[in-house]
mmCIF file of the C-alpha atoms, coordinates in Angstrom:
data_MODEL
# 
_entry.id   MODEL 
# 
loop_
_atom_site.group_PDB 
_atom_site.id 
_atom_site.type_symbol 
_atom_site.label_atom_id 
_atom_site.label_alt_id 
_atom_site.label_comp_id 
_atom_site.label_asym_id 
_atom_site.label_entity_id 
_atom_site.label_seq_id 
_atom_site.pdbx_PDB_ins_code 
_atom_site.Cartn_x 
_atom_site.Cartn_y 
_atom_site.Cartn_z 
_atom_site.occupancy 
_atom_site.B_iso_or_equiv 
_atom_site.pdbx_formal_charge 
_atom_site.auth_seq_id 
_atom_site.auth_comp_id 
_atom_site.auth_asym_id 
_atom_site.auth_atom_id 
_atom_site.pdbx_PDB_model_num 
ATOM 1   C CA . UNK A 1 1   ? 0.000   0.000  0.000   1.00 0.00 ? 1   UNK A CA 1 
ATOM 2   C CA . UNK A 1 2   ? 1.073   3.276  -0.892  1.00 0.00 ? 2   UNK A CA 1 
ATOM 3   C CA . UNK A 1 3   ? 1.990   5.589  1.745   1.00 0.00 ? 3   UNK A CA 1 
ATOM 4   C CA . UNK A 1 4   ? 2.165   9.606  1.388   1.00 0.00 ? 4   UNK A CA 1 
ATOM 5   C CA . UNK A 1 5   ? 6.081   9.652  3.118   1.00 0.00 ? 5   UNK A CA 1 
ATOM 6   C CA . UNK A 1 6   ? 6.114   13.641 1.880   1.00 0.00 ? 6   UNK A CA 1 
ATOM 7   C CA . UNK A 1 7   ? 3.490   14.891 4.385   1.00 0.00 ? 7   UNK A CA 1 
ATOM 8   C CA . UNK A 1 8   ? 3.364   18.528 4.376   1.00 0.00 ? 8   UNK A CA 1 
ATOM 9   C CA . UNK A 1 9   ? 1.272   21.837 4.332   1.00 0.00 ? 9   UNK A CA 1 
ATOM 10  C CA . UNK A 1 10  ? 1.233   22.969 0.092   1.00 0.00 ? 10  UNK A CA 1 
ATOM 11  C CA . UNK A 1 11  ? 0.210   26.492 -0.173  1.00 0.00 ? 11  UNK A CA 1 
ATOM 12  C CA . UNK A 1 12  ? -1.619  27.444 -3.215  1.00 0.00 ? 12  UNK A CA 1 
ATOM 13  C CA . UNK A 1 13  ? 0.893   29.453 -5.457  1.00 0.00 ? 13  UNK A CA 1 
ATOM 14  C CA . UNK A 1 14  ? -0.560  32.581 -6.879  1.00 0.00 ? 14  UNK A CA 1 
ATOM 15  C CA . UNK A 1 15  ? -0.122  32.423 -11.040 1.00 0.00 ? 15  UNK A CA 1 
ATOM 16  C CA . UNK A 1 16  ? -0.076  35.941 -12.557 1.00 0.00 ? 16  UNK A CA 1 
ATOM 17  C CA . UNK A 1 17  ? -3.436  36.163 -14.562 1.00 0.00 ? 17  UNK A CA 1 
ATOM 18  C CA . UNK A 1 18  ? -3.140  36.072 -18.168 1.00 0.00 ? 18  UNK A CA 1 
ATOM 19  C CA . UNK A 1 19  ? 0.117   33.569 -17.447 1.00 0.00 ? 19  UNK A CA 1 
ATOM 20  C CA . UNK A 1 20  ? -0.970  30.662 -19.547 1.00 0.00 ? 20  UNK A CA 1 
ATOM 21  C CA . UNK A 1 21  ? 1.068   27.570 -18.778 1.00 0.00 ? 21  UNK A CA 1 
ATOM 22  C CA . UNK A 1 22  ? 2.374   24.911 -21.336 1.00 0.00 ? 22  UNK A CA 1 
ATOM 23  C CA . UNK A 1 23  ? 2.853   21.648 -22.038 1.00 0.00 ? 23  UNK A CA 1 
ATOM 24  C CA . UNK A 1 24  ? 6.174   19.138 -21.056 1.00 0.00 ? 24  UNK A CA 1 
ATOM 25  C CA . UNK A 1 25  ? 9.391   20.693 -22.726 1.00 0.00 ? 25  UNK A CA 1 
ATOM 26  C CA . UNK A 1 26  ? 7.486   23.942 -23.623 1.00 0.00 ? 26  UNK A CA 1 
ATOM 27  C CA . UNK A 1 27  ? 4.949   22.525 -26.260 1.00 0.00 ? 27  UNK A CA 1 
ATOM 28  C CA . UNK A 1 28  ? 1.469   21.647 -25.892 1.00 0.00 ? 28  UNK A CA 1 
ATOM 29  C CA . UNK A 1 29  ? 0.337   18.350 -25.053 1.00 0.00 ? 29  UNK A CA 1 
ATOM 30  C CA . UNK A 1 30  ? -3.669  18.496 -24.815 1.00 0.00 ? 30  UNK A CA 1 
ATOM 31  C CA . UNK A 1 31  ? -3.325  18.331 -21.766 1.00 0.00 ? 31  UNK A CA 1 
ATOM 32  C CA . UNK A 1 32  ? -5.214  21.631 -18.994 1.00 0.00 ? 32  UNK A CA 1 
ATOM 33  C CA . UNK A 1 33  ? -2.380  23.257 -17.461 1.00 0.00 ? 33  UNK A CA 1 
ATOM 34  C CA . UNK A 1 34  ? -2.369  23.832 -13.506 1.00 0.00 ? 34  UNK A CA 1 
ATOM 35  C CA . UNK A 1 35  ? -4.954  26.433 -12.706 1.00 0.00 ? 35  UNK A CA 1 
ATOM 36  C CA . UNK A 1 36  ? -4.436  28.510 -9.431  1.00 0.00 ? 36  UNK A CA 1 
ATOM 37  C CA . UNK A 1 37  ? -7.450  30.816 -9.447  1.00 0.00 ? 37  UNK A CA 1 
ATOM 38  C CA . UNK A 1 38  ? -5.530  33.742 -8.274  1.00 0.00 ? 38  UNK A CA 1 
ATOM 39  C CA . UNK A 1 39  ? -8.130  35.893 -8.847  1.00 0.00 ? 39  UNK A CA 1 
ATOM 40  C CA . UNK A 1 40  ? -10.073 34.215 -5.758  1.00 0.00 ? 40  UNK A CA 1 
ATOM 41  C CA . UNK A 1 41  ? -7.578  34.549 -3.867  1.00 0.00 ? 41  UNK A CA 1 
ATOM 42  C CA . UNK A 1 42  ? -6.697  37.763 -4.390  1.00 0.00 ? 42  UNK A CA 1 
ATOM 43  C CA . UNK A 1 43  ? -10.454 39.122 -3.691  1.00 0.00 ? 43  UNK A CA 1 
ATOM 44  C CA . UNK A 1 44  ? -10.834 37.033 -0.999  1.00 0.00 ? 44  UNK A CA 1 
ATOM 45  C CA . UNK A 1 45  ? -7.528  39.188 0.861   1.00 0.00 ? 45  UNK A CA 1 
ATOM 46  C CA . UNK A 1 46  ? -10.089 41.747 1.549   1.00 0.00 ? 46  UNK A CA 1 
ATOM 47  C CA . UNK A 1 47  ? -13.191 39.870 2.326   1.00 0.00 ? 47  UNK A CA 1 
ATOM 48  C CA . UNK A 1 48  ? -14.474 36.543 1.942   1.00 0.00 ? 48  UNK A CA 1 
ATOM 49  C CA . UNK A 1 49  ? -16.752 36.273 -1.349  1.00 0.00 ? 49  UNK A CA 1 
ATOM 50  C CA . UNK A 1 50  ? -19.711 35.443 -0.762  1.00 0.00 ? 50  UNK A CA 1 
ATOM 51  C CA . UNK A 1 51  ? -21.636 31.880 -1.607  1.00 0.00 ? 51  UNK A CA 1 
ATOM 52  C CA . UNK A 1 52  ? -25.099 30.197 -1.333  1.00 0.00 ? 52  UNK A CA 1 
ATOM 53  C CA . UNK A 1 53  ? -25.064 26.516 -0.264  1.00 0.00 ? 53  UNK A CA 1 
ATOM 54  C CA . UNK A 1 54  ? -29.243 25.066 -0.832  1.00 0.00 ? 54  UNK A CA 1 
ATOM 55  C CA . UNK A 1 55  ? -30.401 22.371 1.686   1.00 0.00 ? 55  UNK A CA 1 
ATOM 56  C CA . UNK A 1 56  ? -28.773 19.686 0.100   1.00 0.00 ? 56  UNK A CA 1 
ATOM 57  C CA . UNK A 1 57  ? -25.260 21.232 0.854   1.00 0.00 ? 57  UNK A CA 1 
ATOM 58  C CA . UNK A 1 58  ? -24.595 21.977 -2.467  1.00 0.00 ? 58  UNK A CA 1 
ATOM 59  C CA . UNK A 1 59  ? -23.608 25.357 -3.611  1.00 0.00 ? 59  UNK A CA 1 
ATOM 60  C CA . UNK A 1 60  ? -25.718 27.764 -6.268  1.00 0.00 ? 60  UNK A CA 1 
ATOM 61  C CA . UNK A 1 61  ? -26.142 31.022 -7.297  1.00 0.00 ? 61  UNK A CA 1 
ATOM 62  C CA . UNK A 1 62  ? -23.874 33.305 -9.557  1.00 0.00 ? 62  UNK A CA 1 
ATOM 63  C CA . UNK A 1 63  ? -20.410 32.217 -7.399  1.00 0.00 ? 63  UNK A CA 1 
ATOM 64  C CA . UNK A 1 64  ? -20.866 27.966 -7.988  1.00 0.00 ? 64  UNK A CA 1 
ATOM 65  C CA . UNK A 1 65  ? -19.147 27.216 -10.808 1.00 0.00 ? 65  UNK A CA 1 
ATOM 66  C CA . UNK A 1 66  ? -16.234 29.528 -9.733  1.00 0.00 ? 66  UNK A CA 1 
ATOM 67  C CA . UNK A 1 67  ? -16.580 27.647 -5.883  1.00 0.00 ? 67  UNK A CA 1 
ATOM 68  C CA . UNK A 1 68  ? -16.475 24.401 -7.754  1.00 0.00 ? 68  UNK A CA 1 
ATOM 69  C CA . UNK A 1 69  ? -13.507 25.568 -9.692  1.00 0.00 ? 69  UNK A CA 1 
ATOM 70  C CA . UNK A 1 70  ? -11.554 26.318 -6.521  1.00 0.00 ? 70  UNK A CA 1 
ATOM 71  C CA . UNK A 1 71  ? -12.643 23.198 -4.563  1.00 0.00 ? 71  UNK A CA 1 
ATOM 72  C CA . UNK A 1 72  ? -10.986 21.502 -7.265  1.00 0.00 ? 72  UNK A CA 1 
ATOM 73  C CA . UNK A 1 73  ? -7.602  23.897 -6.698  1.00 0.00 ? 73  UNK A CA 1 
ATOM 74  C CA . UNK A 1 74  ? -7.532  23.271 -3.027  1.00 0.00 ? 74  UNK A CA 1 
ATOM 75  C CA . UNK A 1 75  ? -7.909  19.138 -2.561  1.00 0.00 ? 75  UNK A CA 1 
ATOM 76  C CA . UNK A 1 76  ? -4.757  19.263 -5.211  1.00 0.00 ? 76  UNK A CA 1 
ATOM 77  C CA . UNK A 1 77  ? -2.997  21.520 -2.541  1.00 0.00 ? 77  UNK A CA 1 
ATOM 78  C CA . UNK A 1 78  ? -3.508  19.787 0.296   1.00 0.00 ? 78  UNK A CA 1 
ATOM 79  C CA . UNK A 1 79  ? -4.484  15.713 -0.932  1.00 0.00 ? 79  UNK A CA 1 
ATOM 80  C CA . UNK A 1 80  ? -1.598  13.729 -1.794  1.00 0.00 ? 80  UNK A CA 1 
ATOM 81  C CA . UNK A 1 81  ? -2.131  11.903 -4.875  1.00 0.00 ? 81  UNK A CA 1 
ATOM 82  C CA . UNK A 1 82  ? -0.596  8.967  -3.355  1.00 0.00 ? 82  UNK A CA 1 
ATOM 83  C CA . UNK A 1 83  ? -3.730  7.731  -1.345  1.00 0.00 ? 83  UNK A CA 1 
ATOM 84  C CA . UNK A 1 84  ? -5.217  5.175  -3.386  1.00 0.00 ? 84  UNK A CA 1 
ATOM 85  C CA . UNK A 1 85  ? -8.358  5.974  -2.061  1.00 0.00 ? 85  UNK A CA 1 
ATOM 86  C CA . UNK A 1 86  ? -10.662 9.127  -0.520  1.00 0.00 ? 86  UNK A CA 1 
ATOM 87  C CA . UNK A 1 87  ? -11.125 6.936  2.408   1.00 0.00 ? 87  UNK A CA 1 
ATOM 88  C CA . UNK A 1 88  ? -7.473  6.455  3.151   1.00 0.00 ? 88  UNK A CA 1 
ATOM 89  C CA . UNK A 1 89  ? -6.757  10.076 3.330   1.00 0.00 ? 89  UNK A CA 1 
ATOM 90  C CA . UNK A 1 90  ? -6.497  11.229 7.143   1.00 0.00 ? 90  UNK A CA 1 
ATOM 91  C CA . UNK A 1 91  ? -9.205  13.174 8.376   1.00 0.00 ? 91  UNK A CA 1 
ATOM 92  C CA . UNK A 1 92  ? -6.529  15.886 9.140   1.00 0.00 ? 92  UNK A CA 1 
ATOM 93  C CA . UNK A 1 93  ? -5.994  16.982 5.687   1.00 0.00 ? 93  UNK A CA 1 
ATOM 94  C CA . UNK A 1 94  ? -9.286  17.334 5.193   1.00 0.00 ? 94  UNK A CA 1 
ATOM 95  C CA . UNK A 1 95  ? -9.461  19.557 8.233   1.00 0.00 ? 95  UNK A CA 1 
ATOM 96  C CA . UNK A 1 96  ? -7.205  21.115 6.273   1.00 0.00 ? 96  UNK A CA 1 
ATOM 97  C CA . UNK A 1 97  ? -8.772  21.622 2.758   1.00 0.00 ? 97  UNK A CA 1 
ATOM 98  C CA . UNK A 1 98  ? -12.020 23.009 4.427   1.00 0.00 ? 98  UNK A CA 1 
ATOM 99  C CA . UNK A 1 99  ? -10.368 25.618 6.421   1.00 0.00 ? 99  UNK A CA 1 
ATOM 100 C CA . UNK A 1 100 ? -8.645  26.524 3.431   1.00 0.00 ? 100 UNK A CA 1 
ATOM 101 C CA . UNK A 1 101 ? -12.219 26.822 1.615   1.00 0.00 ? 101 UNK A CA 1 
ATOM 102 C CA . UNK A 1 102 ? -13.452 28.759 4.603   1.00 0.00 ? 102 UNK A CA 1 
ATOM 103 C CA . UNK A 1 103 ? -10.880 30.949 4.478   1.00 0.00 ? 103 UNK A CA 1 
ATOM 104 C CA . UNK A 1 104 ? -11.700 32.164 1.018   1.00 0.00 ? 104 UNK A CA 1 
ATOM 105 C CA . UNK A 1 105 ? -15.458 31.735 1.016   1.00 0.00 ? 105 UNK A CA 1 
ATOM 106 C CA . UNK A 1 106 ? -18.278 32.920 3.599   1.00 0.00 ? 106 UNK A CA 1 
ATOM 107 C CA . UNK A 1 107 ? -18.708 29.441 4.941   1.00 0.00 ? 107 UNK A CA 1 
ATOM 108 C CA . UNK A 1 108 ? -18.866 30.163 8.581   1.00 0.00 ? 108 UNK A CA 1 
ATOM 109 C CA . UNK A 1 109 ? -22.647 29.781 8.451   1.00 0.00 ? 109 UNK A CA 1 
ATOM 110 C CA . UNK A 1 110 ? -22.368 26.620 6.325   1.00 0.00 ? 110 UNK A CA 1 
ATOM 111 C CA . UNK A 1 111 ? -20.854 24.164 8.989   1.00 0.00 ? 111 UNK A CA 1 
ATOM 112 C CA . UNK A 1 112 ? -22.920 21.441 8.349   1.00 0.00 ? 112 UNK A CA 1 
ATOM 113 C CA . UNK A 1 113 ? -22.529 21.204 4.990   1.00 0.00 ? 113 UNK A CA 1 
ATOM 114 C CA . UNK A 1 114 ? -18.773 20.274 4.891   1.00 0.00 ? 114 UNK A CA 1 
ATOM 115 C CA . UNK A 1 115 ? -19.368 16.268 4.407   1.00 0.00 ? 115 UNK A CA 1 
ATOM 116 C CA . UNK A 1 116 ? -20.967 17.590 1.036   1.00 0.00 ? 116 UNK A CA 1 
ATOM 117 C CA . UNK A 1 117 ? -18.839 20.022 0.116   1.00 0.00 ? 117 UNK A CA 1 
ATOM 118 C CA . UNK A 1 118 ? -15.649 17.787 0.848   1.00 0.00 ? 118 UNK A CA 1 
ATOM 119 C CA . UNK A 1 119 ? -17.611 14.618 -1.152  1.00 0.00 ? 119 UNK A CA 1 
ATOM 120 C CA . UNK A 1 120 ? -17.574 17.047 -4.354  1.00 0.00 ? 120 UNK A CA 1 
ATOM 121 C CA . UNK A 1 121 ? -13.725 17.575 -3.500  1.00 0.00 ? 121 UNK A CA 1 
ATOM 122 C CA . UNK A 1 122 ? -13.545 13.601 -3.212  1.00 0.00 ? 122 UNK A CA 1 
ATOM 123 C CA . UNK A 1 123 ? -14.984 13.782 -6.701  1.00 0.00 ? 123 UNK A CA 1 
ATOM 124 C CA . UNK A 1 124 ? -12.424 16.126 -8.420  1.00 0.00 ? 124 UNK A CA 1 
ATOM 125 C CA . UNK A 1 125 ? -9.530  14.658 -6.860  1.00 0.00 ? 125 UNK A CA 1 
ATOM 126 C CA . UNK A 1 126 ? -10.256 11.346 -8.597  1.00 0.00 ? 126 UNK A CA 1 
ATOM 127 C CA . UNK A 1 127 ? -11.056 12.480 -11.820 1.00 0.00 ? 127 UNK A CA 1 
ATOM 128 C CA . UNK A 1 128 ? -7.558  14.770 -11.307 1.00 0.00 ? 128 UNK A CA 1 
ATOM 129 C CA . UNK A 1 129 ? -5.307  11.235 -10.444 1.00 0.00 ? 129 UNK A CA 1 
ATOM 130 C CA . UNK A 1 130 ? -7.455  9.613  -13.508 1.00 0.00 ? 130 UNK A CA 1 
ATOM 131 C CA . UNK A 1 131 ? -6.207  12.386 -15.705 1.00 0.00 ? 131 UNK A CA 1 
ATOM 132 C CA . UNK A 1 132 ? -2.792  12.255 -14.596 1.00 0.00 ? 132 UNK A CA 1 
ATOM 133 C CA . UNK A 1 133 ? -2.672  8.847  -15.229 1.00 0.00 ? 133 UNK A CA 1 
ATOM 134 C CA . UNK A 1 134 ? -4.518  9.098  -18.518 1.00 0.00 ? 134 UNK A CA 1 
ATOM 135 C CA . UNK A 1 135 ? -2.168  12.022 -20.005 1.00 0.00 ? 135 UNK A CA 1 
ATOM 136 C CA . UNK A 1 136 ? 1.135   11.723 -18.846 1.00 0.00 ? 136 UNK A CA 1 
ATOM 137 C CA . UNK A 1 137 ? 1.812   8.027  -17.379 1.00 0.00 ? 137 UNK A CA 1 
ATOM 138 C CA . UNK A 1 138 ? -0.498  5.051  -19.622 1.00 0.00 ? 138 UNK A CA 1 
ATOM 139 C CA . UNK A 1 139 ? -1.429  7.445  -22.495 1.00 0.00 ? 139 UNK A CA 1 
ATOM 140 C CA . UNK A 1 140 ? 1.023   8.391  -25.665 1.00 0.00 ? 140 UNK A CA 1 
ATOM 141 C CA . UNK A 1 141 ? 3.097   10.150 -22.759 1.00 0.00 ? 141 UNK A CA 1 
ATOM 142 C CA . UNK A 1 142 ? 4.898   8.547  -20.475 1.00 0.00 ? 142 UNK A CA 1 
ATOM 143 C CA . UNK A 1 143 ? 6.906   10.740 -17.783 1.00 0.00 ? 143 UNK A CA 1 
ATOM 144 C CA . UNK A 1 144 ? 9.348   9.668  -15.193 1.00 0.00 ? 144 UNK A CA 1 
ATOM 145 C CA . UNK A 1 145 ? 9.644   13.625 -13.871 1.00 0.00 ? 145 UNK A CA 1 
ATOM 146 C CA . UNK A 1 146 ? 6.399   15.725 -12.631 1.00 0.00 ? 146 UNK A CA 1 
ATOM 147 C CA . UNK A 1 147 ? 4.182   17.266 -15.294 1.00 0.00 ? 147 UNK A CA 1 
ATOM 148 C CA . UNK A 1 148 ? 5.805   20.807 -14.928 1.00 0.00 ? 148 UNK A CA 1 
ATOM 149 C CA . UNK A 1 149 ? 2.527   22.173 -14.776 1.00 0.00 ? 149 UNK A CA 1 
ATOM 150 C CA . UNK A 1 150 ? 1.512   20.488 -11.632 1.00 0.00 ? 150 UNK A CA 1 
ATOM 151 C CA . UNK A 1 151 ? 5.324   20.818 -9.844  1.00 0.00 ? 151 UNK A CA 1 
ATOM 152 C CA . UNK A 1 152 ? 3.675   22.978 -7.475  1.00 0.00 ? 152 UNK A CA 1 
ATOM 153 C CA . UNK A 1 153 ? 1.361   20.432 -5.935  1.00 0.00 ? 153 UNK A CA 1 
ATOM 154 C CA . UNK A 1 154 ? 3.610   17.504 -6.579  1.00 0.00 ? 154 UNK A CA 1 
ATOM 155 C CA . UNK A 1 155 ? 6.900   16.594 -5.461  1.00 0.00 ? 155 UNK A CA 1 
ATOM 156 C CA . UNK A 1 156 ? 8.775   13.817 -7.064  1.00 0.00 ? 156 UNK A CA 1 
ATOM 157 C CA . UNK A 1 157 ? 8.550   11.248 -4.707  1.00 0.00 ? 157 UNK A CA 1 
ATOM 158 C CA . UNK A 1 158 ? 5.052   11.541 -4.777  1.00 0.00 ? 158 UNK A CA 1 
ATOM 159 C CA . UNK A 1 159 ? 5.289   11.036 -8.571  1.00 0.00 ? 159 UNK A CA 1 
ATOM 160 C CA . UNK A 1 160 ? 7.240   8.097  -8.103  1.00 0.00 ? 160 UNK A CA 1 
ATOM 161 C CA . UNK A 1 161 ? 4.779   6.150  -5.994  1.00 0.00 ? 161 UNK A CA 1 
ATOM 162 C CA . UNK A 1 162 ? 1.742   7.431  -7.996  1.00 0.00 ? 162 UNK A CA 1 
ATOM 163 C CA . UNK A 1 163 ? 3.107   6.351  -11.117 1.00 0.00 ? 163 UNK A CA 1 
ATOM 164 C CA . UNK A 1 164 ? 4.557   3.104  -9.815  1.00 0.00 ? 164 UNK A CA 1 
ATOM 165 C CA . UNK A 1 165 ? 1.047   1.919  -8.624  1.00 0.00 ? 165 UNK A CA 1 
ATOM 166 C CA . UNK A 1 166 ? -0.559  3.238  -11.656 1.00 0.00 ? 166 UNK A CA 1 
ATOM 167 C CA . UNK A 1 167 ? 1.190   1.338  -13.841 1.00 0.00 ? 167 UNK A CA 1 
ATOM 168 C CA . UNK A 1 168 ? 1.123   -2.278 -11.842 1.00 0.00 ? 168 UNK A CA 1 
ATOM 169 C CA . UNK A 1 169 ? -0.641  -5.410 -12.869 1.00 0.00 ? 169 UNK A CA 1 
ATOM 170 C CA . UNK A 1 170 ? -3.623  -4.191 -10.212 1.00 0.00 ? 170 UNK A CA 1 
ATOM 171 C CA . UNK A 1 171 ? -3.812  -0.728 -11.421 1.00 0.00 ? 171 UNK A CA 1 
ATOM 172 C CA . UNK A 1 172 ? -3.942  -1.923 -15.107 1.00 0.00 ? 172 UNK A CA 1 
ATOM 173 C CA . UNK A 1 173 ? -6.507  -4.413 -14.525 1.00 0.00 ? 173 UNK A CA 1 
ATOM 174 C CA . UNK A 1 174 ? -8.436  -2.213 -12.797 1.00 0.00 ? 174 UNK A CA 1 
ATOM 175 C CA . UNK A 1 175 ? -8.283  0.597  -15.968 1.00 0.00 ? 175 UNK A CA 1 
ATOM 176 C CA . UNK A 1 176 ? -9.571  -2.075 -18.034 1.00 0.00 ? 176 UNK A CA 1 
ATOM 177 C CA . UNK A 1 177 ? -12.223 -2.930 -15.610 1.00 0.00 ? 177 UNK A CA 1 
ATOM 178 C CA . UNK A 1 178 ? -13.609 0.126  -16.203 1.00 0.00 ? 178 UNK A CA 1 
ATOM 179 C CA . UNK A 1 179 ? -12.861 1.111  -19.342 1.00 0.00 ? 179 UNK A CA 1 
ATOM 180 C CA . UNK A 1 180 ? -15.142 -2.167 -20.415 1.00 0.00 ? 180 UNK A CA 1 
ATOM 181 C CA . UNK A 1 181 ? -17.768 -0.749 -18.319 1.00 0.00 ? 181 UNK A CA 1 
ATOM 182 C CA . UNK A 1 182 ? -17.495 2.488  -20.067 1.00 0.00 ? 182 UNK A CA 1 
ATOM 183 C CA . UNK A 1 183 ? -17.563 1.277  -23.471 1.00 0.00 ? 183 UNK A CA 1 
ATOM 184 C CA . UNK A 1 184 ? -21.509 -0.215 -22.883 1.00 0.00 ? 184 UNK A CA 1 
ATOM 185 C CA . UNK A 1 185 ? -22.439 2.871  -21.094 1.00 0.00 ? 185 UNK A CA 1 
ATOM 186 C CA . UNK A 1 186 ? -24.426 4.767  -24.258 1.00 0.00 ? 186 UNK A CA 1 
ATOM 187 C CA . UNK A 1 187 ? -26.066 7.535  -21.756 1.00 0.00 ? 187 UNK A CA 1 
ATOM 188 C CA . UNK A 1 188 ? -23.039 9.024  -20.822 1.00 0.00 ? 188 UNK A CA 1 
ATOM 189 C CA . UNK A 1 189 ? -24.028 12.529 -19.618 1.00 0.00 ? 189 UNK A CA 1 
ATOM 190 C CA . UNK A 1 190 ? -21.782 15.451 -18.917 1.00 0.00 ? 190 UNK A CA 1 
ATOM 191 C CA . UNK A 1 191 ? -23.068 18.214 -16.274 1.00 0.00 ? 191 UNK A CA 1 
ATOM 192 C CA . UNK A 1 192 ? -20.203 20.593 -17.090 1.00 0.00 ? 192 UNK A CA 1 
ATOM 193 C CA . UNK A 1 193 ? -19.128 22.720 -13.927 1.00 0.00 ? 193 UNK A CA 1 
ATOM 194 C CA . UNK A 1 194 ? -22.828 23.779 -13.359 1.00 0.00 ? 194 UNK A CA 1 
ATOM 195 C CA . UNK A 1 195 ? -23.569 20.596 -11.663 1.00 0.00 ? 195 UNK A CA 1 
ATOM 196 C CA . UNK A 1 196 ? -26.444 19.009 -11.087 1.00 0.00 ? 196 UNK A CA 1 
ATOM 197 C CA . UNK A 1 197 ? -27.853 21.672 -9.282  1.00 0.00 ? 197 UNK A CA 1 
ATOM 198 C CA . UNK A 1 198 ? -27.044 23.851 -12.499 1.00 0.00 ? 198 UNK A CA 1 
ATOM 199 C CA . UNK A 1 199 ? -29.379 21.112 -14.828 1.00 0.00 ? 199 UNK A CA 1 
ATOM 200 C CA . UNK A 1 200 ? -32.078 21.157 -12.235 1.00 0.00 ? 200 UNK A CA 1 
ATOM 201 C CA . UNK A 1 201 ? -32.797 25.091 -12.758 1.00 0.00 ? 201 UNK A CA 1 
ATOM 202 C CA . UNK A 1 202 ? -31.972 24.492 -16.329 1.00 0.00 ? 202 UNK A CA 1 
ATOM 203 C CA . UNK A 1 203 ? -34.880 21.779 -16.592 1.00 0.00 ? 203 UNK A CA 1 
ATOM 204 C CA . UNK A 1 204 ? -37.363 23.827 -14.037 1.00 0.00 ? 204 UNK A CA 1 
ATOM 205 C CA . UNK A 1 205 ? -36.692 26.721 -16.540 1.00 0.00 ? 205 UNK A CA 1 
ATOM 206 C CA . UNK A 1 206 ? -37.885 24.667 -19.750 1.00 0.00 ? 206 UNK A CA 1 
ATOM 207 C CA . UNK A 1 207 ? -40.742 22.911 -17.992 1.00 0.00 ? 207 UNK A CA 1 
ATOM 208 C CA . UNK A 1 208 ? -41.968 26.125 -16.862 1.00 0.00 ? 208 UNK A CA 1 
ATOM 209 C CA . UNK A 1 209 ? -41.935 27.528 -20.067 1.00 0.00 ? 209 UNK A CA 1 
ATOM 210 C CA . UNK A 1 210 ? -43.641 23.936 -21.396 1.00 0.00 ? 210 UNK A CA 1 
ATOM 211 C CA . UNK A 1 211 ? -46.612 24.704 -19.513 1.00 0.00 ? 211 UNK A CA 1 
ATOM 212 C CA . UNK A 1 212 ? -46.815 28.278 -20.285 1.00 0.00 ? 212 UNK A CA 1 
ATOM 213 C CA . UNK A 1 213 ? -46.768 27.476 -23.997 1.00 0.00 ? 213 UNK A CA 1 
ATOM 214 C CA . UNK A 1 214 ? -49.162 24.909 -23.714 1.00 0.00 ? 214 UNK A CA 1 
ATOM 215 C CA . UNK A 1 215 ? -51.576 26.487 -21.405 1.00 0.00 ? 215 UNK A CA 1 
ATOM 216 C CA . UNK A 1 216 ? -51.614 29.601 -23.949 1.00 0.00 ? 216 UNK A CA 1 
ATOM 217 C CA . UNK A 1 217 ? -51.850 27.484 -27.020 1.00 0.00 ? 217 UNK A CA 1 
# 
């Protein structure tokens, strides 16, 4: 079992705005380059920015897809990618990642809704380890260094272990697991970063205006 031996506190690094990043040795690879969302941070230095979280503990109104955006920023900064699993990850890091989220966002108010809030950061650091695997360790690339654009959330050790177990007999097997379950999946369905609570407005909207064309018609 894979063991995070490079425990420590990552601060998010502020990247200029309008910096773009690129791709290993300079050149684009296809793959999204390390996003820091320095401008939330730096509007958050003078107050928190405001966000609504709905009963359900999930967030809405104009600030959620930017919220989502940095949720994903913040489990990268302080989540090892090293854990195999969510589960695994010590309860103290998580700790962690919400303070960090409270210290940016006007959470206070939201206590309760942290198990929700750090499931949806459970979500995006998956899908970030499936990516790295996917782009720069079992893909067309193959890199024995850290992805330059991500050397500021992982050290090398870290990318040792990660792409040791990635590419082992039960890490393979597993990728083709699901990839076969994948392949008979025809409904596949893409939210985007509006989330579901995004597609419920979105289909309350068009149902609403269903019945108003029908009722005048």
């Amino acid at each position: 079992m894979l063991v995070n031996k490079h425990q420590r506190d990552l601060q998010l690094v502020v990247q200029p705005e309008g910096v773009k990043k690129k791709g290993v040795g300079g050149k684009g690879t296809g793959a999204r380059g390390a996003t820091t969302m320095a401008n939330v941070i730096k509007s958050s230095l003078t107050q928190k920015i405001p966000i609504q979280i709905n009963e359900r503990g999930l967030p809405e109104g104009e600030n959620r897809a930017t919220f989502n955006s940095y949720i994903g920023v913040a489990v990268r900064a302080h989540v090892s990618i090293t854990y195999r699993k969510w589960a695994y990850v010590p309860m103290e890091y998580k700790d962690k990642l919400w303070d960090d989220l409270k210290s940016h966002w006007r959470l206070d108010e939201y206590e309760w809704a942290k198990g929700a809030t750090l499931s949806e950061a459970a979500k995006k650091w998956t899908q970030w380890k499936s990516c790295l695997s996917r782009d720069f360790i079992v893909g067309e690339i193959s890199l024995l260094e850290v992805p330059p654009m991500y050397d500021r959330y992982i050290c090398q050790e870290e990318w040792n272990q990660f792409r040791e177990y990635r590419l082992s007999e039960e890490s393979m097997n597993s990728r083709k697991k699901h990839q076969d379950i994948q392949s008979k999946n025809i409904h596949s369905h893409h939210l985007g970063r509006a989330g579901y609570v995004g597609k419920e407005k979105e289909m309350v909207s068009f149902y609403s205006n269903l019945h108003l064309y029908n009722y005048l018609h």
